[in-house]
KEDRENNU-295811 format. One record per residue: residue number from 1; z, x, y of N, C-alpha, C, O, CB in turn. Coordinates in steps of 0.02 Angstrom, whole numbers. Each point is the difference from the previous one (the first is absolute). Glycine has a CB too. Layout:
<nodes>
NODE    nr      n.z      n.x      n.y     ca.z     ca.x     ca.y      c.z      c.x      c.y      o.z      o.x      o.y     cb.z     cb.x     cb.y
NODE   NUM        Z        X        Y        Z        X        Y        Z        X        Y        Z        X        Y        Z        X        Y
...
</nodes>
This chain:
<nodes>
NODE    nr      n.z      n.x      n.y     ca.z     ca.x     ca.y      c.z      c.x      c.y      o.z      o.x      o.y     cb.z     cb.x     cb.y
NODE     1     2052     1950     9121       14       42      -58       69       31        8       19       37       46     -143      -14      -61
NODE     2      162      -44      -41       83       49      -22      -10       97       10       -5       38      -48       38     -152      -78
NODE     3      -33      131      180       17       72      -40       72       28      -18       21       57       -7     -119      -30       66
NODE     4      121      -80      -64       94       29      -23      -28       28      -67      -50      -21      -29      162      -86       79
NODE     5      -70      160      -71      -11       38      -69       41      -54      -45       58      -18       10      -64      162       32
NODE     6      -50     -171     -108       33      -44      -56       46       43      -45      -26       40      -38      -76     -118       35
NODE     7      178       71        6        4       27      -60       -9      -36      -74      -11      -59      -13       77      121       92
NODE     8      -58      -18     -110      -36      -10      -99       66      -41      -37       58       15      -14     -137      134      -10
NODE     9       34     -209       19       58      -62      -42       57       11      -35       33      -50      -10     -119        2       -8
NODE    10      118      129      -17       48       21       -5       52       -1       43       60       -4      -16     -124       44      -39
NODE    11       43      -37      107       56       41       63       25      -92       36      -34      -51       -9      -57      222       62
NODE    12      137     -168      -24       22      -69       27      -12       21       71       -4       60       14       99     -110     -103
NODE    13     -104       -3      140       13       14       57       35      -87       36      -25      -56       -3      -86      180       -2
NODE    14      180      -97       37       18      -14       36        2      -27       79       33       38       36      -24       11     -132
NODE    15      -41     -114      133        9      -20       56       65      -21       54       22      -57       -7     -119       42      -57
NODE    16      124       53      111       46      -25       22       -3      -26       69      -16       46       38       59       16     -117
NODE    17      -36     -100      102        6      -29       79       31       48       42       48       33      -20      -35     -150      -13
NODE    18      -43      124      103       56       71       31       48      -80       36      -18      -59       -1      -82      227       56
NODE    19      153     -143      -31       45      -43       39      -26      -45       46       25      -55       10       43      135      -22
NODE    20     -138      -48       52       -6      -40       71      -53      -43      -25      -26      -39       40       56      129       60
NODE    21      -53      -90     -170      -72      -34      -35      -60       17       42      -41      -44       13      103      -62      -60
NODE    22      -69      163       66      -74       25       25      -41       30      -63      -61        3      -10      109       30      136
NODE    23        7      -10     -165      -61       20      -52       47       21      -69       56      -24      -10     -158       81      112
NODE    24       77      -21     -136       35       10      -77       -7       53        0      -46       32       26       29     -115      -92
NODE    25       81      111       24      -19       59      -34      -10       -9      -85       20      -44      -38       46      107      140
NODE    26     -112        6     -112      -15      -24      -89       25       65      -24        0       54       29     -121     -138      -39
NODE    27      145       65      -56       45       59      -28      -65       -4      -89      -19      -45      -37      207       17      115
NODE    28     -197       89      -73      -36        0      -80       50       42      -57       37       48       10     -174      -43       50
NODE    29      124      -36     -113       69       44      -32      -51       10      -55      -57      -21       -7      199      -31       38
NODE    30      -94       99      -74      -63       12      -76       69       -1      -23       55       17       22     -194       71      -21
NODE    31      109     -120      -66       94      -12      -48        8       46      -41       54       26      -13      -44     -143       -1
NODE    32     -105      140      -29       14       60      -50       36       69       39       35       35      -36     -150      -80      -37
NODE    33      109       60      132       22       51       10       66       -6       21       28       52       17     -131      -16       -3
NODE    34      142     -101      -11       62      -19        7       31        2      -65       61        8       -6      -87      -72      101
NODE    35      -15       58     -147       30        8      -79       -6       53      -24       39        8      -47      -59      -99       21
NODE    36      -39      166       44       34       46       -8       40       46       50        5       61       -6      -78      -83      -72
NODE    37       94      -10      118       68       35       62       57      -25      -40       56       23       12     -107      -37      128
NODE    38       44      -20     -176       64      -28      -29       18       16      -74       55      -13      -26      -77      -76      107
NODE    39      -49      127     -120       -4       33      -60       45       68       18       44       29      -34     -170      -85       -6
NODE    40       94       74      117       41       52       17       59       27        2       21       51      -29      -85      -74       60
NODE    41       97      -24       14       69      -33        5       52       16      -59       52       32        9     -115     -125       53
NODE    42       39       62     -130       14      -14      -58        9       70      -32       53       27      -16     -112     -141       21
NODE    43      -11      140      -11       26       84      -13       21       36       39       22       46      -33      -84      -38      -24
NODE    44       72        4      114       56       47       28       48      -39       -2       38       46      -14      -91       25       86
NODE    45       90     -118      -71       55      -27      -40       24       24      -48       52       33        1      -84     -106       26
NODE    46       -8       60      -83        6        2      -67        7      111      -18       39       27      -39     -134     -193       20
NODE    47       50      197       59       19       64        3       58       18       25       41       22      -40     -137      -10       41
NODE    48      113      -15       68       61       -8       22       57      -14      -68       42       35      -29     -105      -82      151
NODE    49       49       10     -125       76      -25      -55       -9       31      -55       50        0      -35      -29     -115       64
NODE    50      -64      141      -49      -13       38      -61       34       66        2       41       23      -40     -148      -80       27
NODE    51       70       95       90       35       67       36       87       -6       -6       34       43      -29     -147      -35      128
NODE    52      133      -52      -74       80      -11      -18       39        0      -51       60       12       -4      -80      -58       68
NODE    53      -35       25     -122       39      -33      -48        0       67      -50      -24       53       22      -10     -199       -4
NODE    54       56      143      -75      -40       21      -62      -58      -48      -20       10      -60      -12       95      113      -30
NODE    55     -163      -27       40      -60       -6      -22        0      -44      -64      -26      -56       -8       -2      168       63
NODE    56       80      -59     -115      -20      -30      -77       39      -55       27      -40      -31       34       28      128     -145
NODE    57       77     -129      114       29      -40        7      -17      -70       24       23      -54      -18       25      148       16
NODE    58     -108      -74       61      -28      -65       62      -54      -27      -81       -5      -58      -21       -8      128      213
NODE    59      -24        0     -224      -59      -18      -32       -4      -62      -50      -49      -32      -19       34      150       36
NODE    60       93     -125      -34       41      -30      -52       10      -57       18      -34      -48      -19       83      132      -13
NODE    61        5      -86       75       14      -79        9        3        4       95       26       49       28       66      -86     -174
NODE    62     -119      -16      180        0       15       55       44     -109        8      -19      -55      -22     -120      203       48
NODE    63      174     -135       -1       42      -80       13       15       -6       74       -6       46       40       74      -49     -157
NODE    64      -46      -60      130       31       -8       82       25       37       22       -6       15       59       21      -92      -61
NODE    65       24      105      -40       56       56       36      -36       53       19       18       29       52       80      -51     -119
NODE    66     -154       46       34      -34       57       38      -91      -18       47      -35       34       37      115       48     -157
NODE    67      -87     -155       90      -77       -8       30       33      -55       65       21      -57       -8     -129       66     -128
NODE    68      104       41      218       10      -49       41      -23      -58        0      -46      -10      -39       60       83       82
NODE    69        6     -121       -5      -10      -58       13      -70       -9       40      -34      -51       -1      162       38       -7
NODE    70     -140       63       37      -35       -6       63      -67       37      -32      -56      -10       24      164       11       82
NODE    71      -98       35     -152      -51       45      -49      -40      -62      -42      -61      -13        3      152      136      -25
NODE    72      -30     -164      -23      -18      -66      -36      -23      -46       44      -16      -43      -41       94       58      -39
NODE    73      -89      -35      125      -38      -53       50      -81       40       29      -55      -28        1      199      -30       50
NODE    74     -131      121      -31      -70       30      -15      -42      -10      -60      -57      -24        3      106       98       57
NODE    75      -18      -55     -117      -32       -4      -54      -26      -87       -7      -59      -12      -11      134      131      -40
NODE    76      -38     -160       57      -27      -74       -2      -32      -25       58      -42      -44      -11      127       21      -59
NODE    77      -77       39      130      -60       23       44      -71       32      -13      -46      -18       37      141       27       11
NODE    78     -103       21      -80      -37       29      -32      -27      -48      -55      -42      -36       26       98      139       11
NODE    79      -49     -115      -92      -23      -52      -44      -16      -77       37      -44      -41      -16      118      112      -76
NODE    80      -33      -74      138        2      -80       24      -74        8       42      -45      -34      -23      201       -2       39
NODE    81     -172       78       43      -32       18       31      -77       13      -49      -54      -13       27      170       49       55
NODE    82     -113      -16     -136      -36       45      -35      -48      -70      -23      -61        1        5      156      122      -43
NODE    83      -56     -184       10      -20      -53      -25      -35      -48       63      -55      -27        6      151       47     -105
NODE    84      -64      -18      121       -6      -58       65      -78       20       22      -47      -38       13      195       32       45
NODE    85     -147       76      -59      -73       24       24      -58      -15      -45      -51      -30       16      106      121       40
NODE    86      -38      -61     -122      -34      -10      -63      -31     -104        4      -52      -27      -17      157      158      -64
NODE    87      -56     -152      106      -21      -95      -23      -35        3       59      -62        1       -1      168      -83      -64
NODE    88      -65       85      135      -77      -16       57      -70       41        2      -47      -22       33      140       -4       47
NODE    89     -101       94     -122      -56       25      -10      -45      -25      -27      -61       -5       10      110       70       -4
NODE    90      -11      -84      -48      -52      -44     -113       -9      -51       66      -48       18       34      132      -15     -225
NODE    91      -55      -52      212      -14      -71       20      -72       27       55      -54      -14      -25      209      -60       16
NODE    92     -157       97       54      -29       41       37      -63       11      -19      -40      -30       36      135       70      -13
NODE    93     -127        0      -78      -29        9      -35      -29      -35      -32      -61        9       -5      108       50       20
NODE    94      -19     -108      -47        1      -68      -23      -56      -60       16      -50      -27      -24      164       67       31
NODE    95      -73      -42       44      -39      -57       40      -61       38       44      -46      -37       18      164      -46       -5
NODE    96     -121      154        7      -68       39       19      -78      -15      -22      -55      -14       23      143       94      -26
NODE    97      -35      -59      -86      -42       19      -36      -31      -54      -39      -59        0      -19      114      101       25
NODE    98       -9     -149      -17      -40      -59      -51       20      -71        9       -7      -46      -40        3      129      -48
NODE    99       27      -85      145        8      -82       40      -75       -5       22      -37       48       12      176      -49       50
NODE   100     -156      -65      -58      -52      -27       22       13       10      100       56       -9       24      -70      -86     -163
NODE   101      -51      115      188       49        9       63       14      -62       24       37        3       49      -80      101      -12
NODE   102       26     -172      -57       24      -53       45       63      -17      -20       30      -42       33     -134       -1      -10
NODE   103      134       72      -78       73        4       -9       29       66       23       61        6        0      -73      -83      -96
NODE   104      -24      125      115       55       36       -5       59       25       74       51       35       -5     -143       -2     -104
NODE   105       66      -62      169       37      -10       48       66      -63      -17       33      -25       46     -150       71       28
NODE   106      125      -62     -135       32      -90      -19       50       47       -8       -4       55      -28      -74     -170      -41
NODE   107      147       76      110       56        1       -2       47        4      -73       42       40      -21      -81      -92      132
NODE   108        6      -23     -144        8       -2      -80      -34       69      -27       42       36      -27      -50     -178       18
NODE   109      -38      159       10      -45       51      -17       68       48      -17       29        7      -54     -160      -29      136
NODE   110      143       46      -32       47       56       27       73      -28      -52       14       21      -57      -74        3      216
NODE   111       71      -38     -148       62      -49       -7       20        5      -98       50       11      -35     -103     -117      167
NODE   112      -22       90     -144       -2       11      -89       24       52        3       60       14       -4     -152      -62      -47
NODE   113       42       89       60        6       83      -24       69        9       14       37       -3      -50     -156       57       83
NODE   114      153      -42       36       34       37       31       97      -26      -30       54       29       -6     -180      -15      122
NODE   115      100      -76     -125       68      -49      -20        3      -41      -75       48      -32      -23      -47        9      159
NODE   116      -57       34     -161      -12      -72      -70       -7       52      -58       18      -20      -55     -104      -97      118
NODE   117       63      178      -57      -31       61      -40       40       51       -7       23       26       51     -121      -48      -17
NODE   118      115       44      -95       64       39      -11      -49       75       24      -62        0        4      152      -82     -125
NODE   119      -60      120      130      -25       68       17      -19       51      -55      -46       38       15      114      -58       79
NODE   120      -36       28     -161      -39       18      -66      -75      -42       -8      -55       26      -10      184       -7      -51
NODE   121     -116      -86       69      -50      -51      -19      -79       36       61      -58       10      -20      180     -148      -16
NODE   122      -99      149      106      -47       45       51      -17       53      -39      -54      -10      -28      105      -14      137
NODE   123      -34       60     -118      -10       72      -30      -80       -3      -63      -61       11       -2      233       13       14
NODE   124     -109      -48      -56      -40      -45      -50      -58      -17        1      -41       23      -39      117      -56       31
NODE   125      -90      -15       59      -82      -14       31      -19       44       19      -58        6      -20       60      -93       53
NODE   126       21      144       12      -31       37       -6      -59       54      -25      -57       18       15      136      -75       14
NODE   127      -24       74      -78      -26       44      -57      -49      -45      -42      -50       27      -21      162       47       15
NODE   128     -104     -128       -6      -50      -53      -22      -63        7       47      -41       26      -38      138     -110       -4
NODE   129     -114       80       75      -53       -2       63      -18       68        9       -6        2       61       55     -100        4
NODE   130      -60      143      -81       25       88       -1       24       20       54       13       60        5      -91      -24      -69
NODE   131       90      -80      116       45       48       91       32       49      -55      -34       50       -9       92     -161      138
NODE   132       -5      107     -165       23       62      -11       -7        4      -72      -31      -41      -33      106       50      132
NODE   133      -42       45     -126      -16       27      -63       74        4      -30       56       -6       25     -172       75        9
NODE   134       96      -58      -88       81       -8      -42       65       27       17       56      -25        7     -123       27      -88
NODE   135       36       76       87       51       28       23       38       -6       57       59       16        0     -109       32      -60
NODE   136       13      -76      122       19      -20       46       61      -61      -13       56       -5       25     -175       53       20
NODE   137       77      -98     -103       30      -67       18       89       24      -65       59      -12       14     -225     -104       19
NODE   138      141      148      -92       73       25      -12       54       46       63       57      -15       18     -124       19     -145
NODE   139       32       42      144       32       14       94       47      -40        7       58       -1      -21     -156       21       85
NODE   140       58      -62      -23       24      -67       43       60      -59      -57       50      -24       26     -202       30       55
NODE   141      140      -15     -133       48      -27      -48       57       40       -1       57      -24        7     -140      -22      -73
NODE   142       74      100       59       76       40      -29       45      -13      109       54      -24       19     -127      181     -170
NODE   143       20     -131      186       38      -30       72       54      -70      -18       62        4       -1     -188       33       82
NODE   144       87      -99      -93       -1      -18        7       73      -36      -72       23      -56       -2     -154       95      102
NODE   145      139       -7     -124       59        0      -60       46       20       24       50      -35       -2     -101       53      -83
NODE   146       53       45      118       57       44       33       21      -32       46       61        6        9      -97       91      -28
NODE   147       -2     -146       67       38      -16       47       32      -65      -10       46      -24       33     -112       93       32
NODE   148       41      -91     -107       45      -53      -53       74       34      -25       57      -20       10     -182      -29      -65
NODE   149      102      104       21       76       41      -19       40        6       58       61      -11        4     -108       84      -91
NODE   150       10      -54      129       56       42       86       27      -44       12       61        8       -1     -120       65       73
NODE   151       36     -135      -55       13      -62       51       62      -25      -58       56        3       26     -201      -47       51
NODE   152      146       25     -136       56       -7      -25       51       36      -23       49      -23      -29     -108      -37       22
NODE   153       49      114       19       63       51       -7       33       24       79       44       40       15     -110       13     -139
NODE   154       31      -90      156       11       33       78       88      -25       13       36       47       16     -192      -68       45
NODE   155      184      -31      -66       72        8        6       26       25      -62       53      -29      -14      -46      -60       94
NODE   156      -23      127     -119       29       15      -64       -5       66        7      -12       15       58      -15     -109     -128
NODE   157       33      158       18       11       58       25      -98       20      -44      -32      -20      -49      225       45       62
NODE   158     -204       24       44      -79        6      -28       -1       67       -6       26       48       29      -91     -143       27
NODE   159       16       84     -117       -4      109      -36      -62       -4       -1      -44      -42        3      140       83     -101
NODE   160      -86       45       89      -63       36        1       13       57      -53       34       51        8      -67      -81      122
NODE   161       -3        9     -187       20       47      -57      -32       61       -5       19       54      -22        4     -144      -34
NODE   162      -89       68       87      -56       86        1      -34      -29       67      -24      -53       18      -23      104     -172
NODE   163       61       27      186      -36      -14       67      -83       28        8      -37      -21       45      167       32        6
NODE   164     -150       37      -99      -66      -33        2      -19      -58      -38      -61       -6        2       36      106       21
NODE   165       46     -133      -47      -27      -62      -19        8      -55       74      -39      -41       23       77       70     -170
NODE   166       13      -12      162       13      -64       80      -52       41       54      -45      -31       28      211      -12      -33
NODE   167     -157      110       14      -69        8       52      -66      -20      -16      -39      -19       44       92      106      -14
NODE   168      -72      -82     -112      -76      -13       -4       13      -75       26      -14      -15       58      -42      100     -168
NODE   169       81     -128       67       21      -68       40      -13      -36       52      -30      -53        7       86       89      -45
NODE   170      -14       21       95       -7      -24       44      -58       13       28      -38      -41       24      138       35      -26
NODE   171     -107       67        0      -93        2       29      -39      -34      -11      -47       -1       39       43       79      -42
NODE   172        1     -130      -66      -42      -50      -24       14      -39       36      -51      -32       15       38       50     -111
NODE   173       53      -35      118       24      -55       73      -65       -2       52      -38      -47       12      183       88       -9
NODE   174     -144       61       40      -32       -1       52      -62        8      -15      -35       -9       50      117       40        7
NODE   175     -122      -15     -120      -64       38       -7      -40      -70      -26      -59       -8       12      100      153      -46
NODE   176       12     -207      -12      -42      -57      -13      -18      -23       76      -53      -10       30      109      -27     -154
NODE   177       10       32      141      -38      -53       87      -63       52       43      -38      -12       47      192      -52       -1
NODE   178     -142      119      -83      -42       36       93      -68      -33      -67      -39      -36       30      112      212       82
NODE   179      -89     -173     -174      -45      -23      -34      -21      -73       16      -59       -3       16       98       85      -93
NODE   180      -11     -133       77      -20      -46       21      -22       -2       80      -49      -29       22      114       -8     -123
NODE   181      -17       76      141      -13      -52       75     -117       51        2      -53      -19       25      271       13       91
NODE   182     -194       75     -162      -80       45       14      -64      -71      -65      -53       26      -14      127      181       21
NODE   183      -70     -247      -24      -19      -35      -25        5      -77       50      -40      -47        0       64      137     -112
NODE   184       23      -86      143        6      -74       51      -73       22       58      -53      -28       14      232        0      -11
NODE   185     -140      104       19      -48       25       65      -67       42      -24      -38       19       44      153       -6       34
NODE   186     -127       -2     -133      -62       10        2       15       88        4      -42       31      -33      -14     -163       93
NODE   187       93      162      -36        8       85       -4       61        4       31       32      -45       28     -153       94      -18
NODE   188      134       15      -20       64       26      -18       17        4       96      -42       31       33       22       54     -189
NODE   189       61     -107      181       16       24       62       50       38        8       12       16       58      -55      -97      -29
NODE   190       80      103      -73       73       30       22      -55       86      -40      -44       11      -41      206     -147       24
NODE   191     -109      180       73        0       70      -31       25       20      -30       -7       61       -4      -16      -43       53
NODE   192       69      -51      -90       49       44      -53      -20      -28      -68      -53      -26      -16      164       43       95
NODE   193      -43       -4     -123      -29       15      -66       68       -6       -3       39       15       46     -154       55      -71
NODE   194      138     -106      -63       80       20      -26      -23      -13      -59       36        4      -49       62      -35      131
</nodes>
């Protein structure tokens, strides 16, 4: 019998060889709480530069010249990250929940979902199947638009015309995924809230 502690199909874990190959080390990571350290990131950034600036002025037009570079790669970090999680969750879920099981260890199995299946199209089934509910699956769409917008404005100059409209936003980023991975795992494992 395993008594290593399983972590919950959200979280990744990592195997590495030590140098002399006597044994491994395992690294477990959780990504939702890597996406909101990075929601974080984003607003004290985004405050920061606000504190500097004039306020009405940033509220208005915010361009390259004032939204760092390094601020704008967070922010598409954030969406890119936000999605990537959103498609291996739905696929995840997916194949859990309504693959037959002698397919669902199948490489192809995996392979549909994860590579053949657009990630609106995941969602979609979703909310079709009830895993989630509308509001959720509009949530996860508007994510999933924005980071369409980010990713192509990312060498171009990127604004932010109302910043509560980009914070609710972005929180829809971290609050859809911590929603799916508490629907992948069955209950909520993280202690926070955004």
């Amino acid at each position: 019998m395993n008594n290593e502690d399983i972590h919950p199909p959200s979280f990744t874990e990592i195997s590495f060889e030590t140098e002399n190959a006597i044994g491994s080390v395992k690294n477990t990571h959780d990504p939702v709480s890597e996406l909101k350290d990075i929601y974080e990131r984003i607003e004290n950034q985004i405050d920061e530069l606000r504190n500097n600036k004039n306020p009405k002025a940033l509220e208005t037009v915010v361009d390259e010249t004032t939204l760092p570079r390094e601020l704008r790669q967070e922010i598409v970090a954030l969406y890119t990250l936000s999605v990537g999680l959103i498609e291996a969750y739905s696929a995840q879920i997916l194949i859990r929940d309504f693959v037959d099981s002698e397919f669902k260890d199948s490489g192809k199995m995996r392979k549909f979902f994860e590579r053949d299946m657009s990630v609106s199209y995941m969602i979609r089934m979703l909310q079709y199947f009830g895993v989630i509910n509308k509001g959720l699956h509009g949530e996860i769409q508007k994510v999933i638009d924005l980071r369409n917008s980010y990713v192509h404005q990312h060498e171009e100059s990127m604004s932010i015309g109302d910043y509560n409209e980009f914070f609710n936003n972005s929180r829809k980023c971290v609050r859809s995924v911590k929603k799916l991975a508490i629907e992948l795992d069955g209950k909520d494992h993280r202690n926070w809230s955004i």
